[in-house]
C-alpha positions as CSV (number, residue, x, y, z in Angstrom):
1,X,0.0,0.0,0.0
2,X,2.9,2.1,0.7
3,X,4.5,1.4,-2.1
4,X,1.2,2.6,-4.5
5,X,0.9,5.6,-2.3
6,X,4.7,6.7,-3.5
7,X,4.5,5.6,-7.2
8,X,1.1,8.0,-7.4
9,X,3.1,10.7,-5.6
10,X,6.3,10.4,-8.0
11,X,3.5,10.0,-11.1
12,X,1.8,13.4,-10.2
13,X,0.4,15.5,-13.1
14,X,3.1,18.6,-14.6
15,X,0.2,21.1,-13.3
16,X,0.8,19.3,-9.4
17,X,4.3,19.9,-10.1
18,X,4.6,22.9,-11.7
19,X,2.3,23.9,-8.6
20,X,5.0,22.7,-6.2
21,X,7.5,24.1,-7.2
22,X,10.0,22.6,-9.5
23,X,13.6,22.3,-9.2
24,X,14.7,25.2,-11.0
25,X,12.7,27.6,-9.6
26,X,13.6,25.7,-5.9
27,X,17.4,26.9,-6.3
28,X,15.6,30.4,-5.9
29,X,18.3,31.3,-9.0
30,X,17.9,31.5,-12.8
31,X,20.3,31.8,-16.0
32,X,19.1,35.0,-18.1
33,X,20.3,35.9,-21.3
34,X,19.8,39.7,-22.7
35,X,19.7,40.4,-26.3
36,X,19.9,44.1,-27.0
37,X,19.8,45.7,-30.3
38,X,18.7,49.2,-29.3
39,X,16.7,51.5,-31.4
40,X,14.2,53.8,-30.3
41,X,11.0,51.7,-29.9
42,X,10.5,50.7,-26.2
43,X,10.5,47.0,-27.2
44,X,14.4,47.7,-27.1
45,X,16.7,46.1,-24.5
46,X,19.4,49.2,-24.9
47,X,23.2,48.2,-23.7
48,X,25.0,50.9,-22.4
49,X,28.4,50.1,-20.2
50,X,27.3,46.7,-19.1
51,X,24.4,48.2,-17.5
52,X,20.5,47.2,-19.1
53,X,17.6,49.7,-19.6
54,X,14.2,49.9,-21.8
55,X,10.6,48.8,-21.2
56,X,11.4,45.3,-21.6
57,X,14.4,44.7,-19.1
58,X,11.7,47.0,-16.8
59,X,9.2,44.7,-17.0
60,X,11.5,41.7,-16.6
61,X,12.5,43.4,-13.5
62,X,9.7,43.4,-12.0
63,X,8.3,39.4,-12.9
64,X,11.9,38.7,-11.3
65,X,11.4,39.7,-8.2
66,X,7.7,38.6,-8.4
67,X,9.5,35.5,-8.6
68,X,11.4,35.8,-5.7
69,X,14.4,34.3,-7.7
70,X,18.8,35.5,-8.2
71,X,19.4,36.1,-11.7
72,X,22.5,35.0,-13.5
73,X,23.0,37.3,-16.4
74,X,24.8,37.1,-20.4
75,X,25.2,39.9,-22.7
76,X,24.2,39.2,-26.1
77,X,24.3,42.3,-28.3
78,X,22.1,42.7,-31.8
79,X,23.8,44.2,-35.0
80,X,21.8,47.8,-34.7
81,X,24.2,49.0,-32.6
82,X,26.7,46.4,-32.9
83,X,28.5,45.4,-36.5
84,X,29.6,42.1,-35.1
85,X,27.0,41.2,-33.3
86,X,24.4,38.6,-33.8
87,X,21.0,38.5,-35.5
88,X,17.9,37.4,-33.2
89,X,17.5,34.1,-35.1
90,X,21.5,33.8,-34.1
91,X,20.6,35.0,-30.8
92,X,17.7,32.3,-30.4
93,X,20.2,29.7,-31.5
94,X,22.8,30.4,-29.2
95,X,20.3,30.3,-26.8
96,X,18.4,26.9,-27.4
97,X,22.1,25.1,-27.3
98,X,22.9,26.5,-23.8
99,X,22.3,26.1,-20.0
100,X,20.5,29.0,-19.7
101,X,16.7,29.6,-18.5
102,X,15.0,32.3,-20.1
103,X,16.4,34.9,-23.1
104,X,14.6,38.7,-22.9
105,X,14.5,41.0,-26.0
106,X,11.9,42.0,-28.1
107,X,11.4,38.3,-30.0
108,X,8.7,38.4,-32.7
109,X,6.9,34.9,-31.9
110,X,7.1,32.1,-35.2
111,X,6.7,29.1,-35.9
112,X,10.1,28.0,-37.0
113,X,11.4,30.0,-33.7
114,X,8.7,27.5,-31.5
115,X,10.9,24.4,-33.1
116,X,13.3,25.3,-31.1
117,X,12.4,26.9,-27.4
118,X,9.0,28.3,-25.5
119,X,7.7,31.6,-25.8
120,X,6.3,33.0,-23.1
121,X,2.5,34.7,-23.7
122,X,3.1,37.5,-24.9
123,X,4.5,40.8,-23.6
124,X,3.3,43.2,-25.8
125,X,2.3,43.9,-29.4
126,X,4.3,45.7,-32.6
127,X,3.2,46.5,-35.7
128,X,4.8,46.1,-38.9
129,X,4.1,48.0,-41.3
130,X,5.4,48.4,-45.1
131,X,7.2,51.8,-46.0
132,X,7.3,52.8,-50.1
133,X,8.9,56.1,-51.8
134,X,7.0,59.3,-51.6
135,X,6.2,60.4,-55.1
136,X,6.3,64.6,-55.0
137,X,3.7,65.7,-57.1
138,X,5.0,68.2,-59.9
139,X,3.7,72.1,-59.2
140,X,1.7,72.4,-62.2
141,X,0.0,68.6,-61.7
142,X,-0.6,69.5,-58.0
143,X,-2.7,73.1,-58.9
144,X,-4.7,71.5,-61.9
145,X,-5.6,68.5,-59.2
146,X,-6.6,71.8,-56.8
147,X,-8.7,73.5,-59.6
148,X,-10.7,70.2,-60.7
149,X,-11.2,69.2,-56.7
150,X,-12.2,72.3,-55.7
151,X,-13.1,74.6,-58.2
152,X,-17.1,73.6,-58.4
153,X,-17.4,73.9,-54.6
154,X,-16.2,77.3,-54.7
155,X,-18.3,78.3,-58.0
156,X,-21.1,77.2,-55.6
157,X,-19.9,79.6,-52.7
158,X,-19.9,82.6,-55.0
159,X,-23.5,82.1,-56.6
160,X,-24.9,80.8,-52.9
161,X,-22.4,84.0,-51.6
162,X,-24.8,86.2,-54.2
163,X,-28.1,84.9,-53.2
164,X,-27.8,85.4,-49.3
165,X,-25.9,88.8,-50.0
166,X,-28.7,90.2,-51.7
167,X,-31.4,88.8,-49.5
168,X,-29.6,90.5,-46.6
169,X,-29.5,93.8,-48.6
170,X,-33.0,93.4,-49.2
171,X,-34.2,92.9,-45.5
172,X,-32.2,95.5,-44.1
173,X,-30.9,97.8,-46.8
174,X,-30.3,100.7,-44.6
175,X,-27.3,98.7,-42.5
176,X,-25.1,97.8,-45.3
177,X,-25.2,98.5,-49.2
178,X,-25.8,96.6,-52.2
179,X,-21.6,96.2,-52.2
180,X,-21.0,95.6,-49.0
181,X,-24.0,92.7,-48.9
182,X,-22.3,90.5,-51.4
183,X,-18.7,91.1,-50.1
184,X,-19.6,90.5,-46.4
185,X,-21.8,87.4,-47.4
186,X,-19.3,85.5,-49.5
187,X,-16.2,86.6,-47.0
188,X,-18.5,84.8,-44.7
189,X,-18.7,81.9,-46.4
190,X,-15.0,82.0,-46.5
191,X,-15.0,81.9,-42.9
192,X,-14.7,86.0,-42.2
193,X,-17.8,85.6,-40.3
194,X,-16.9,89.6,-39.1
195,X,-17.8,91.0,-42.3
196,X,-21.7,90.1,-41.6
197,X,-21.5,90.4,-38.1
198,X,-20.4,93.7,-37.8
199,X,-23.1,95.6,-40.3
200,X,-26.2,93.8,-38.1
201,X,-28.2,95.6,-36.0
202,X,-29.6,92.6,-32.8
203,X,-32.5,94.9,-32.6
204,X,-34.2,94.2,-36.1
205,X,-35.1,91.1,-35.8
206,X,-35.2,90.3,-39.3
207,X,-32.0,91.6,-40.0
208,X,-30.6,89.3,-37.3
209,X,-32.2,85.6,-38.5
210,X,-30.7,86.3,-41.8
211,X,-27.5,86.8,-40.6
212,X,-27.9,83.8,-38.4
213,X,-28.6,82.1,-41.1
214,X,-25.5,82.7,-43.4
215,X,-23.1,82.1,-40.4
216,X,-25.0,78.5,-40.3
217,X,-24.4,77.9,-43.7
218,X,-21.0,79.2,-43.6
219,X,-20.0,76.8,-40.6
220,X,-21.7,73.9,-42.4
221,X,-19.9,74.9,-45.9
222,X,-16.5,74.8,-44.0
223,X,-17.1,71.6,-42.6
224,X,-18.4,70.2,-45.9
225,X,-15.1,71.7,-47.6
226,X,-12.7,70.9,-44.5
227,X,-14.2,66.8,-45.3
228,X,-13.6,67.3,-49.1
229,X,-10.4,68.2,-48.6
230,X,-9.7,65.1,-46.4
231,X,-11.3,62.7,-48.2
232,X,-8.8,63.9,-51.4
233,X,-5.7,64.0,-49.4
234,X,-6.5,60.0,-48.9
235,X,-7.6,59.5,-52.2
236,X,-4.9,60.6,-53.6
237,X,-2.2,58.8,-51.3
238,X,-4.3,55.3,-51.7
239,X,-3.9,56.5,-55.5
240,X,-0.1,56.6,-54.9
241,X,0.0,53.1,-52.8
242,X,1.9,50.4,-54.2
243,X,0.5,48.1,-51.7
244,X,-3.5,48.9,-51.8
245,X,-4.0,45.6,-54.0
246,X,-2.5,43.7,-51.3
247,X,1.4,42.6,-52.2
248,X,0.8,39.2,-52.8
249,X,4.0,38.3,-55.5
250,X,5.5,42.0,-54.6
251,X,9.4,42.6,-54.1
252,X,9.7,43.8,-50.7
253,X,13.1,44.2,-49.1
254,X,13.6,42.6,-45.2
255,X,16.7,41.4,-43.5
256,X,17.6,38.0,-44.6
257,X,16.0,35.0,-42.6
258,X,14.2,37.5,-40.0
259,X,10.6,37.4,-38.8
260,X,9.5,39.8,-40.8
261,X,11.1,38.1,-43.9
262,X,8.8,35.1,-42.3
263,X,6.0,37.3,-42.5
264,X,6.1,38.3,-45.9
265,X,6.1,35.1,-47.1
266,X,3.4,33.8,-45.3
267,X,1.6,36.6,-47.1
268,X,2.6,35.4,-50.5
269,X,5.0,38.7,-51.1
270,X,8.8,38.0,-52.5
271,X,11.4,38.6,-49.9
272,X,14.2,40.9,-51.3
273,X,16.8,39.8,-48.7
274,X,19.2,42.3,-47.1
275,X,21.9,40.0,-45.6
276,X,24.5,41.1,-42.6
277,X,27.5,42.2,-45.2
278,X,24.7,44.5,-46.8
279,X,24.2,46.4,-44.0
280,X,23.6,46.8,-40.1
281,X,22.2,49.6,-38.4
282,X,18.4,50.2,-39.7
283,X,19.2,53.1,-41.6
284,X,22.2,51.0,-43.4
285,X,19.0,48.7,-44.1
286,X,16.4,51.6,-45.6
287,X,20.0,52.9,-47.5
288,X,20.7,49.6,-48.8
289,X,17.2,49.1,-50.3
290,X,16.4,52.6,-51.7
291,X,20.0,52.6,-53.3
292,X,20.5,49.1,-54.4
293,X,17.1,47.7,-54.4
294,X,15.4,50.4,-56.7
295,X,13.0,47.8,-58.2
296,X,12.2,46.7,-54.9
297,X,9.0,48.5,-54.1
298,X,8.9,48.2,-50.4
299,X,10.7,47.9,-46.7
300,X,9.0,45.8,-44.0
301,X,9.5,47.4,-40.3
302,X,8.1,48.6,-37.3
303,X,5.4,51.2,-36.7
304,X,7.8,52.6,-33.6
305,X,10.7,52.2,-35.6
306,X,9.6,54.6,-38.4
307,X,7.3,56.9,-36.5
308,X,10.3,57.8,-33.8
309,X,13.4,56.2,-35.2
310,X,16.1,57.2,-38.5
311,X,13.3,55.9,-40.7
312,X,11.5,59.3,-40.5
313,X,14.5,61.2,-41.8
314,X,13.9,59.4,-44.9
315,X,11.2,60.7,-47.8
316,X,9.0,58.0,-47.2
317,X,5.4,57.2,-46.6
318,X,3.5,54.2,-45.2
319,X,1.9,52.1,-47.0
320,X,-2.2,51.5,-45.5
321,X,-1.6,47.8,-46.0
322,X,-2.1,46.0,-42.7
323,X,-0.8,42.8,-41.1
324,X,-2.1,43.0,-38.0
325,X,0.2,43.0,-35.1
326,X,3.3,40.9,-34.1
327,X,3.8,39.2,-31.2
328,X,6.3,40.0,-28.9
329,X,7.3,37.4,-25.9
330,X,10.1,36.3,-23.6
331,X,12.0,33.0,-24.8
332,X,12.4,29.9,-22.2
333,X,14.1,26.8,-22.7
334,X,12.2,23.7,-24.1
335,X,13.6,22.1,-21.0
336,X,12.5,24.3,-18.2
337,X,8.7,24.2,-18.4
338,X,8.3,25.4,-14.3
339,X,10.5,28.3,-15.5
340,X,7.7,29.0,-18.5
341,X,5.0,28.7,-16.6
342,X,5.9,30.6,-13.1
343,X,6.9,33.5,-15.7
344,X,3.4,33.3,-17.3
345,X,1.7,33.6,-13.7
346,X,4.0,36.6,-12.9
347,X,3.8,38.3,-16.0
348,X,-0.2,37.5,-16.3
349,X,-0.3,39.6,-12.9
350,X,1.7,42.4,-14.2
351,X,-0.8,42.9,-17.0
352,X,-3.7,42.2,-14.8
353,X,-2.4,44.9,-12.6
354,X,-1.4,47.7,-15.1
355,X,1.7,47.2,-13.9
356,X,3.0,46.2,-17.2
357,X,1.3,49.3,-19.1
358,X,2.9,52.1,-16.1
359,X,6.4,50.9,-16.7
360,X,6.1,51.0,-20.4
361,X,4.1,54.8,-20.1
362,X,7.2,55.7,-18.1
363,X,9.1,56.0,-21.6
364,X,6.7,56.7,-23.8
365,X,3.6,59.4,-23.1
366,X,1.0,61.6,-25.4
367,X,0.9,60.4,-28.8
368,X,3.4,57.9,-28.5
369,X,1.7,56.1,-25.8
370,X,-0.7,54.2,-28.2
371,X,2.6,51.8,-28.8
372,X,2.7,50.1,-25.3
373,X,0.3,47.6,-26.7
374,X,0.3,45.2,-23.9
């Protein structure tokens, strides 16, 4: 009986001994490799003097000493800020073939990647998105686009402009002339809503409605003009899209054997490879494919990269082609499952508890703040 009782105690489930605490997390220390490739988006593990800083290493912080564990740490940095350093698929290898427990970095999570360790859930989301060459439109092209846009809505301000003007002359011909009607009327329109204001008497009643009533139409023909505008300005930038069909069989440039390359070709684009002698730092990258890529139409990167990073420097637009988002997530070792999922609990408490979303607003505020995606 004895004997029964300890073989069902040895044969408990992984949940009963995840539960328990497994041996790893028992020694109360863990083996942590940090990949940092810098760059300006807060999914960045930045490496400065042996020391770690950036959203990520924050929040990894924190589930560390939710986890009331020692940390052992390695320094592995990426190629943006460091020509011979490694990739994150070299990164990822380097990893799977050591001792160590858990790798941090901003990790996009892919299939091919899960062949080889455990993500984590994930940490938060990026966006990629696909950048293209601005086309400047020519002066003359530009101004005939302008006239043919906007030139009947304005024809229709003039002769509505008329019409009010002189009904407004006629009701109260004494406060204003024939001249001044018109004028004030159509700069009204225009939005000069003085020029009717200040010929109205408030004490004749008439007078007064009328005027009301071509401020109203004035505010409303604004509004109407303002959306016009808008709705052009898209237009015409969808009109300029390489990518609004979708890029299914499109040339787009990514760095060799990346996620992103991964990406595209689950999407059925053609990856126009950049490799590591091509080029490092991301705006080696965007040089590399503007320069020596000039039938490649595109360049697959992140939202936080372009909107705050070199990318902006650059005369380029994004293209309104969407992916969705990418996942990103810590890396754990296929052989350390307690590790994986006593870092799940932690990090599920840190999202639960905004905790995750504070450290990450610490860096980024205002407009930026929509990229702690967590």
């Amino acid at each position: 009986m004895n004997r029964l009782f300890g073989k069902l105690k040895k044969d408990e489930s992984p949940e009963e001994d995840l539960k328990n605490g497994p041996s790893t997390i028992k020694r109360g220390q863990l083996k942590v490799m940090v990949y940092g490739n810098g760059g300006p988006q807060q999914s960045s593990i930045i490496i400065s003097d042996g020391n770690y800083s950036g959203f990520l290493y924050d929040l990894w912080q924190w589930i560390a000493k939710d986890m009331n564990v020692k940390i052992e740490y390695k320094t592995i940095e990426g190629r943006e800020k460091n020509k011979n350093g490694k990739t994150y698929n070299e990164a990822v290898e380097i990893f799977s073939k050591s001792n160590f427990d858990v790798l941090i970095g901003d990790f996009s999570v892919t299939k091919k990647r899960e062949g080889k360790i455990d993500f984590t859930r994930s940490v938060m989301l990026e966006k990629p998105v696909i950048l293209y060459r601005s086309k400047d439109t020519p002066i003359l092209l530009a101004a005939k686009e302008a006239v043919s846009k906007f030139a009947m809505p304005f024809f229709y301000l003039i002769i509505l402009g008329l019409l009010l003007g002189i009904l407004l002359y006629k009701v109260d011909p004494k406060s204003r002339s024939l001249n001044w009607a018109l004028f004030g009327t159509i700069s009204s329109l225009l939005g000069e809503s003085g020029t009717v204001v200040e010929k109205t008497d408030p004490k004749k009643l008439k007078s007064s409605l009328w005027a009301i009533l071509i401020l109203v139409t004035a505010f409303y023909f604004n509004i109407y003009l303002s959306a016009k505008a808008t709705a052009a300005e898209i237009a015409q930038k969808d009109d300029m899209d390489p990518f609004k069909s979708g890029i299914k069989g499109e040339f787009i440039a990514a760095t060799q054997n990346s996620a992103f390359s991964e990406l595209l070709k689950s999407q059925g684009a053609i990856v126009a490879p950049i490799t590591k002698k091509n080029a490092s730092s991301m705006s080696e990258k965007i040089e590399y494919w503007l320069e020596k890529q000039p039938h490649v139409l595109g360049f697959i990167t992140k939202e936080t990269t372009y909107r705050m990073g070199e990318a902006g420097r650059y005369n380029l637009s994004v293209s309104n082609y969407r992916f969705g988002f990418d996942q990103i997530a810590f890396i754990v070792h296929q052989d350390k499952k307690d590790v994986l999922f006593r870092l799940n609990t932690s990090l599920i408490k840190a999202q639960n508890n905004k905790v995750a979303r504070d450290l990450c607003s610490q860096y980024y505020a205002g407009e930026y703040l929509k990229f702690c995606r967590i």
